[in-house]
C-alpha positions in Angstrom: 22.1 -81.2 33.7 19.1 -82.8 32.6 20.9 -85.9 30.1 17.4 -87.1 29.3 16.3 -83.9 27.3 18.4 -82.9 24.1 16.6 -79.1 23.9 18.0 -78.6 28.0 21.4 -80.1 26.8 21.7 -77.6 24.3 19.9 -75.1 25.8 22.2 -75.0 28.8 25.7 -75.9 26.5 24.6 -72.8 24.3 23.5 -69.9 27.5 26.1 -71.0 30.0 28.7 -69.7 27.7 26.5 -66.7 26.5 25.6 -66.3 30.6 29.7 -65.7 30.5 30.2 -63.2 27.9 27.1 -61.4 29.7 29.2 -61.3 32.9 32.1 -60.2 31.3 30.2 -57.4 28.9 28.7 -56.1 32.1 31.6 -56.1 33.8 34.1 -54.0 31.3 30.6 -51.8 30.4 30.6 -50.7 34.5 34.0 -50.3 34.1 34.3 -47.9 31.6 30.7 -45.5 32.7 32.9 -45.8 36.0 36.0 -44.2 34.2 34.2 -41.9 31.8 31.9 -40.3 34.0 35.0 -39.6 35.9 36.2 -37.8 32.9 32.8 -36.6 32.1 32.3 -35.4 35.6 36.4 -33.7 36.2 35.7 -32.0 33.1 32.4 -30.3 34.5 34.2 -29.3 37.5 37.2 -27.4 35.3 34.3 -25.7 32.7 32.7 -24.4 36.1 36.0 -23.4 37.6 36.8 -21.5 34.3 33.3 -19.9 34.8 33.5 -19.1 38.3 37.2 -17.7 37.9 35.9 -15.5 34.8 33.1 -14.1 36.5 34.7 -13.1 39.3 36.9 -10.8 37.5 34.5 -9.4 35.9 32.7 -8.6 38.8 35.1 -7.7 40.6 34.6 -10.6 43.5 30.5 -10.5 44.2 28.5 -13.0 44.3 28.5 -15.2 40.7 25.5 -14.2 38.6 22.4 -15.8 38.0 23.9 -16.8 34.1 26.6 -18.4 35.4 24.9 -20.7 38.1 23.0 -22.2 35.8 26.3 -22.6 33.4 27.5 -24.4 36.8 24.9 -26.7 37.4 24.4 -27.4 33.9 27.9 -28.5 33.2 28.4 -30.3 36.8 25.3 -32.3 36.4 24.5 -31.7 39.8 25.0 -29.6 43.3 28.5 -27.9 43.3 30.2 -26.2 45.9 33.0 -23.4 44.7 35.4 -21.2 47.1 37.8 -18.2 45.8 40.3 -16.9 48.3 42.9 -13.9 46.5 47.1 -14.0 46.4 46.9 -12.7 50.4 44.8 -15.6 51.6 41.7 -13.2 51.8 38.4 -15.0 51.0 36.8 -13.3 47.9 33.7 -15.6 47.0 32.0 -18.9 47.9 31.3 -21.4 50.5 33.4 -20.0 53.3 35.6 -23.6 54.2 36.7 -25.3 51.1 37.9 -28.9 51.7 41.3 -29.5 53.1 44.5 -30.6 51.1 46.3 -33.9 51.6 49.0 -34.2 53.4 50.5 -34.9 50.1 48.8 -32.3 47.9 50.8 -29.3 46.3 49.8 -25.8 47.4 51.5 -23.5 45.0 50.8 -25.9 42.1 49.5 -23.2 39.2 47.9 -26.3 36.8 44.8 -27.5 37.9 44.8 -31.0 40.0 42.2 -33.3 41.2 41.8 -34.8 44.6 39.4 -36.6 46.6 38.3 -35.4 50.1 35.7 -34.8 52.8 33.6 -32.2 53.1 31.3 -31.7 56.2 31.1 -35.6 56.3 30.6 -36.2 52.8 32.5 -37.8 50.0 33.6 -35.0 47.4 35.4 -34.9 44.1 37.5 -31.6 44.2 39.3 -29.3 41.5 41.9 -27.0 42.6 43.8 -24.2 40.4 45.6 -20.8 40.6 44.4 -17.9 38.2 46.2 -15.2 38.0 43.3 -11.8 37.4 42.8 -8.4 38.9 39.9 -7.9 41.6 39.6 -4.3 43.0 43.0 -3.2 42.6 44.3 -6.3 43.9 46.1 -8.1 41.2 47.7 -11.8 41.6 47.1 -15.3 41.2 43.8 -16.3 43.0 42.9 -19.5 44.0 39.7 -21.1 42.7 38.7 -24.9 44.5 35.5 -26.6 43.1 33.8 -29.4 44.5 30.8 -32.1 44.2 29.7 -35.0 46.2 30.9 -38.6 44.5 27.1 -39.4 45.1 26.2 -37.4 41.8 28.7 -39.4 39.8 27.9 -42.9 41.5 24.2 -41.8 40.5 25.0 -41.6 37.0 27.1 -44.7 36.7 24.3 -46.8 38.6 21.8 -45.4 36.3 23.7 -46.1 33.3 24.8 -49.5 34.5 21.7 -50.5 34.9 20.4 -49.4 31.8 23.1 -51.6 30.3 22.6 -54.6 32.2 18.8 -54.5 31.6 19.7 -54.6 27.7 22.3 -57.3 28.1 19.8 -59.1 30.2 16.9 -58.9 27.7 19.5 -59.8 25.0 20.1 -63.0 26.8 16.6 -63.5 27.6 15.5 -63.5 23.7 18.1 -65.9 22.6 17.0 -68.0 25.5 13.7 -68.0 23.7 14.8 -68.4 20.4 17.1 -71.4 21.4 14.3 -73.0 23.1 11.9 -72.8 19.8 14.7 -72.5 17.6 16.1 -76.0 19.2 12.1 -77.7 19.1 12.3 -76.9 15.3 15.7 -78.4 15.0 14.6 -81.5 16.4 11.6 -81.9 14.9 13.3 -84.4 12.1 14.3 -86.7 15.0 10.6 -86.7 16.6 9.6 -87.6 12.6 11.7 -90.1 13.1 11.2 -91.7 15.6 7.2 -91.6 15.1 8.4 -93.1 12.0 10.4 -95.8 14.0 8.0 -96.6 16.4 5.2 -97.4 13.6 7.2 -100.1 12.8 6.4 -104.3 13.4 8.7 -106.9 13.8 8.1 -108.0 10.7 9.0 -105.0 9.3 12.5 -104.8 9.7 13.1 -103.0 5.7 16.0 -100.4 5.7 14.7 -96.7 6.7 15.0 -94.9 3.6 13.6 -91.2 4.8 15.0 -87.8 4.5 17.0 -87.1 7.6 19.7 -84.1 8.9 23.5 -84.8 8.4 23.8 -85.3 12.0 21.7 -88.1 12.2 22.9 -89.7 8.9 25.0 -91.9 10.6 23.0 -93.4 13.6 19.8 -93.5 10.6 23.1 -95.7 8.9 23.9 -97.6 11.8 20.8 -98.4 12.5 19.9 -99.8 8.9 22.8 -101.9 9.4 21.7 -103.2 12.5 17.8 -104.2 10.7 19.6 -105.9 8.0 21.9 -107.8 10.4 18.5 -109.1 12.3 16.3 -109.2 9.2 19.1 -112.0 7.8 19.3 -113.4 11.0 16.0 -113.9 11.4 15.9 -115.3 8.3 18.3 -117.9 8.6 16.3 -119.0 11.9 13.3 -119.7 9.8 15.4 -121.3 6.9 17.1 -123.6 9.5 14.0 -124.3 11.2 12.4 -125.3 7.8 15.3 -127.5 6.7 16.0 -128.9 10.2 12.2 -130.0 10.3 13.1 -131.7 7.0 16.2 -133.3 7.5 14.5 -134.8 10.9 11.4 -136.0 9.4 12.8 -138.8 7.7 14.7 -140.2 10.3 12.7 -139.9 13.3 9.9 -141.5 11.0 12.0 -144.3 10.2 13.4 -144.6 14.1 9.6 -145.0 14.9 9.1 -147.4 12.4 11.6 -149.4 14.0 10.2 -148.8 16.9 7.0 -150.5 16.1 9.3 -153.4 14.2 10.6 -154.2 17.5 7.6 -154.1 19.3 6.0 -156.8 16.8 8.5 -158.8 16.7 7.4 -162.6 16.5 10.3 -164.0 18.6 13.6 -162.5 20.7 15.8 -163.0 18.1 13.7 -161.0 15.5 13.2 -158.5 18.2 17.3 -158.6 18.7 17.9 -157.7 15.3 15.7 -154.8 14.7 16.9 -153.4 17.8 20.3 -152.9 16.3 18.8 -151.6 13.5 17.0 -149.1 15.8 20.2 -148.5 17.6 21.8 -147.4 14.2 19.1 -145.5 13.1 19.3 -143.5 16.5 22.7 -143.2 16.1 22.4 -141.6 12.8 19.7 -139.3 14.2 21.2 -138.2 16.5 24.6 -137.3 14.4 22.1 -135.2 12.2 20.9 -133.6 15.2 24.3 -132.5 16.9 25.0 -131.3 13.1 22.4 -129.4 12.7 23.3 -127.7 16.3 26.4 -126.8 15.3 25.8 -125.7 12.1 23.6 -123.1 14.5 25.9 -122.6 16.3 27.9 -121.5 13.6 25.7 -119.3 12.4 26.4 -116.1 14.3 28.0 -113.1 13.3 31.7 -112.0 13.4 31.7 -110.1 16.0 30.0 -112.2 18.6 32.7 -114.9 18.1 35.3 -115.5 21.1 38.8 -114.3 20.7 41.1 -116.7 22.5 44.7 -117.2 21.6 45.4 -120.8 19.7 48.0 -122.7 19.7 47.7 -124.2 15.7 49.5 -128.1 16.3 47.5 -128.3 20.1 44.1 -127.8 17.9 45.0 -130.1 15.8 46.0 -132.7 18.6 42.9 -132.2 20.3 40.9 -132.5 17.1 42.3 -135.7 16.9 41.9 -137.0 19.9 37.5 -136.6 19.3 37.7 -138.3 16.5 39.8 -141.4 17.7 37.2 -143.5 18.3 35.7 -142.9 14.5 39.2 -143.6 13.8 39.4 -146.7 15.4 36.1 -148.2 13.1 38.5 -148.2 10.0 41.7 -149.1 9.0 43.1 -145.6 8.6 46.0 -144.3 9.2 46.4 -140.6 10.3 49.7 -138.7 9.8 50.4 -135.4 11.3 53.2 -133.7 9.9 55.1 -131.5 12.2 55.0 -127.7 11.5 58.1 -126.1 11.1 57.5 -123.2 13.7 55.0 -122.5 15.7 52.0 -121.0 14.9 49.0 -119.4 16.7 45.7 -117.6 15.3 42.6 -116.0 17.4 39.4 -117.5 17.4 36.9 -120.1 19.3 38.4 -123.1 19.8 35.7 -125.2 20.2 33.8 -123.6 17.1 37.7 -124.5 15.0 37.5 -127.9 16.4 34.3 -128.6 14.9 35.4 -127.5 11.6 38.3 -129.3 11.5 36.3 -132.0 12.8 33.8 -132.6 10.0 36.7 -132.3 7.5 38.2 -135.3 8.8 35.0 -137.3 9.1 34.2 -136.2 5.7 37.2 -137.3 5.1 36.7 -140.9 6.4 33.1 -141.3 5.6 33.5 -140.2 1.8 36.8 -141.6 1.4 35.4 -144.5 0.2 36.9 -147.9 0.0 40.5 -146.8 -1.0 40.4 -144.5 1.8 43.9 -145.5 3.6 45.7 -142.6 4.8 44.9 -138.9 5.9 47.8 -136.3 6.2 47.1 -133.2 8.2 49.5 -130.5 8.1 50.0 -127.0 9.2 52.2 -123.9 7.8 52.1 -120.3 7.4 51.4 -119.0 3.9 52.0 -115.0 3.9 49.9 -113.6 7.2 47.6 -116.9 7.5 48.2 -119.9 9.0 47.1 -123.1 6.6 45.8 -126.2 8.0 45.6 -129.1 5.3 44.0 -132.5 5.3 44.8 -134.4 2.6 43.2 -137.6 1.9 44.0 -140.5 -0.5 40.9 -141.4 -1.1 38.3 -141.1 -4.3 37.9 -137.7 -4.4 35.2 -135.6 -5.6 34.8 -134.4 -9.6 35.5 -131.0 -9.8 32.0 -130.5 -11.3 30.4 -132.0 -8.1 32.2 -129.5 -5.3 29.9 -126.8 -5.2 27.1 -129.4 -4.8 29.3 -130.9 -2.2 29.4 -127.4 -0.4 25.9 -126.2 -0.5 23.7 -127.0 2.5 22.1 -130.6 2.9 24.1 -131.2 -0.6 26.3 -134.0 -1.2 28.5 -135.2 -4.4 27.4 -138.6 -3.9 24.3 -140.4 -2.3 26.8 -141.7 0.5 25.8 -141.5 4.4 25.9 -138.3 6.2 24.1 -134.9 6.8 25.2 -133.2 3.8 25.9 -130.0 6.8 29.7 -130.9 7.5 31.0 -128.1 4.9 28.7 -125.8 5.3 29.6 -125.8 9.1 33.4 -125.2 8.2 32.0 -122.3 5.5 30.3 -120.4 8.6 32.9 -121.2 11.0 35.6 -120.2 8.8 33.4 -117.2 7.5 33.3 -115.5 11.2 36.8 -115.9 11.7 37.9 -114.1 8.5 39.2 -117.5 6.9 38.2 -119.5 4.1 38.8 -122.9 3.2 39.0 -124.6 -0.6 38.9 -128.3 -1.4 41.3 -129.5 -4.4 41.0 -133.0 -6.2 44.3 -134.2 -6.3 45.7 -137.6 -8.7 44.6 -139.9 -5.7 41.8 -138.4 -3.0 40.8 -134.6 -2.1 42.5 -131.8 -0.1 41.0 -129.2 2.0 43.1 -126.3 2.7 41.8 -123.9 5.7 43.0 -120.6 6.2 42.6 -117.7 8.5 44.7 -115.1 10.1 48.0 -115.7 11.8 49.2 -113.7 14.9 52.7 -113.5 16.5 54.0 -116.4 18.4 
């Protein structure tokens, strides 16, 4: 079957079972012709017996009269053959040799009975029966044997077999045709549509709000859903790239700046000197840079996130290990608290590492001077697992931490990207999580949470 055309799909899933019932209707309709021209035909024979058998009494064993052949062929429906022989075995009327019994066949039998036979080569249908009338003086039960060739009757159910098959076939034949148009009309909603489709730019990626068939509703749905999806992707590209090429001005201006410094420098030790400077501000740079890649990174959608089993307190191990040479830079101690169970979560573990990440850096880089000790902790809370990191640092005001969340935003002028939280927002976004941040009496919280599984 043709899978590239929906009319021949249709076409063929609608005739094929039609093509069936055809078969089947033409079957049983041969069938029954078959069995009632038998009836049709047996009764012939009998009405033309009973004629033969009544004219022959009344005249008195001559030949049948010109009335009743035409009764006989008339009834028959064809050429018929009769024989008359009386009580003594003396032939009376006829064809002189009437086909010969079975082996099997009665010969007194008074009823009529029906057998088939041969006659001079030929396949014949015959009717015998015993009568009992009076033929010159000779009074007794005569015998009276009809017969007709099968041809006649195999004539008739041909013709009207393939009478019916010619209707069946036409029948067949027209709903073809009316499928094949009927199915072009159908369809005509979908060509609409997809002229309608096709017309399109890819800046025009709006919903498609026309009227289409309940059938199609959903993939007119799905694929809504899908424009929407690339329509906000697309536009998060362009806002990155616009806020990226921001962010990066600044610094690469000042980097080049430096750059110049250095080059103009009026002795070594001037030269020295600006060269850390540009060393820092590369350094910095460069931080905003990986940033701003894994804030794209972060960006994708749910379901294009990788689903790898995590071990909750091996995360955190290795998140700390990445950040032990920030660590080292200030005299902070980090505490780990031991969970009291295990606990494991799906997700990307390098994508989770990064989030956890920039909540400890925020954590030391915003800390500020009181900034001595960082807790992190993990438990399960219901069906999540909660990761915390609490600091004892200076906090944030709670009317600064949804500027502290929003992109490039930060609750102080302090160093940084102003990207680390809206990394763990997306992060924790496509892995069905959330995360909160809590002043506490002395320093901030963040609590992370997503989905736990088994152990």
């Amino acid at each position: 079957m043709n899978t590239r055309s929906l009319r021949l799909r249709l076409i063929f899933i609608i005739l094929i079972p039609l093509l069936l019932v055809a078969g089947i209707a033409a079957v049983w309709q041969l069938q029954t012709t078959t069995k009632r021209a038998e009836e049709i035909f047996d009764r012939g024979l009998l009405s033309a017996a009973l004629a033969i058998s009544r004219d022959v009494a009344l005249s008195g064993g001559d030949a049948l009269s010109s009335s009743t052949r035409r009764l006989v062929n008339d009834t028959s429906g064809g050429e018929l053959f009769y024989h008359v022989f009386a009580p003594d075995g003396v032939f009376v009327t006829g064809y002189a040799t009437p086909p010969a019994l079975g082996a099997n066949l009665p010969t007194d039998q008074e009823d009529p009975y029906y057998f088939d036979a041969l006659y001079q080569g030929q396949a014949v249908r015959v009717l015998r029966f015993r009568d009992a009338m009076s033929v010159d003086g000779l009074t007794g039960l005569f015998t009276i044997t009809v017969w007709q060739p099968t041809q006649v009757r195999a004539s008739f159910v041909q013709a009207v077999g393939f009478r019916a098959i010619g209707v069946i076939a036409l029948i067949v034949g027209s709903v073809a045709a009316i499928v094949w148009f009927g199915v072009g009309l159908g369809l005509r909603p979908l060509l609409d549509l997809q002229e309608a489709i096709a017309k399109r730019t890819p800046s025009e990626l709006e919903p498609i709000r026309r009227s289409v068939p309940v059938e199609v509703r959903g993939v007119v749905s799905t694929l809504n859903s899908l424009l929407d999806r690339v329509s906000r992707r697309i536009s998060s590209k362009d806002e990155f790239i616009s806020n990226a090429a921001h962010q990066l001005r600044n610094p690469i201006a000042g980097i080049l700046a430096l750059a110049e410094a250095v080059e103009s420098a009026p002795n070594a030790k001037a030269a020295k000197s600006r060269s850390k400077e540009l060393v820092a501000a590369a350094r910095d740079a460069t931080h905003l840079t990986n940033q701003l890649l894994s804030f794209e990174r972060a960006s994708g959608d749910a379901q294009d996130v990788r689903r790898d089993r995590i071990e909750v307190s091996e995360l955190i191990t290795t998140c700390l290990t990445r950040l032990n040479k920030d660590v080292g830079k200030k005299d902070v101690e980090i505490i780990v608290a031991p969970a009291s169970e295990r606990l494991h979560l799906l997700g990307d573990a390098l994508m989770l590492q990064e989030a956890i990440l920039n909540l400890l850096t925020n954590a030391l880089v915003h800390g500020g001077p009181t900034l001595s000790r960082i807790e992190v902790s993990a438990r399960r809370s219901g069906g999540n697992v909660e990761i915390a990191i609490q600091d004892d640092g200076r906090g944030i005001l709670l009317e600064k931490l949804d500027q502290a969340r929003v992109r490039f935003g930060q609750a102080d002028a302090g160093p940084g990207s102003g990207l680390g939280l809206s990394i763990v927002e997306r992060v924790l976004d496509n892995h069905t999580g959330h995360f909160e941040l809590r002043p506490t009496g002395n320093g901030l919280r963040a609590v992370v949470s997503m989905p736990s599984i088994r152990s």
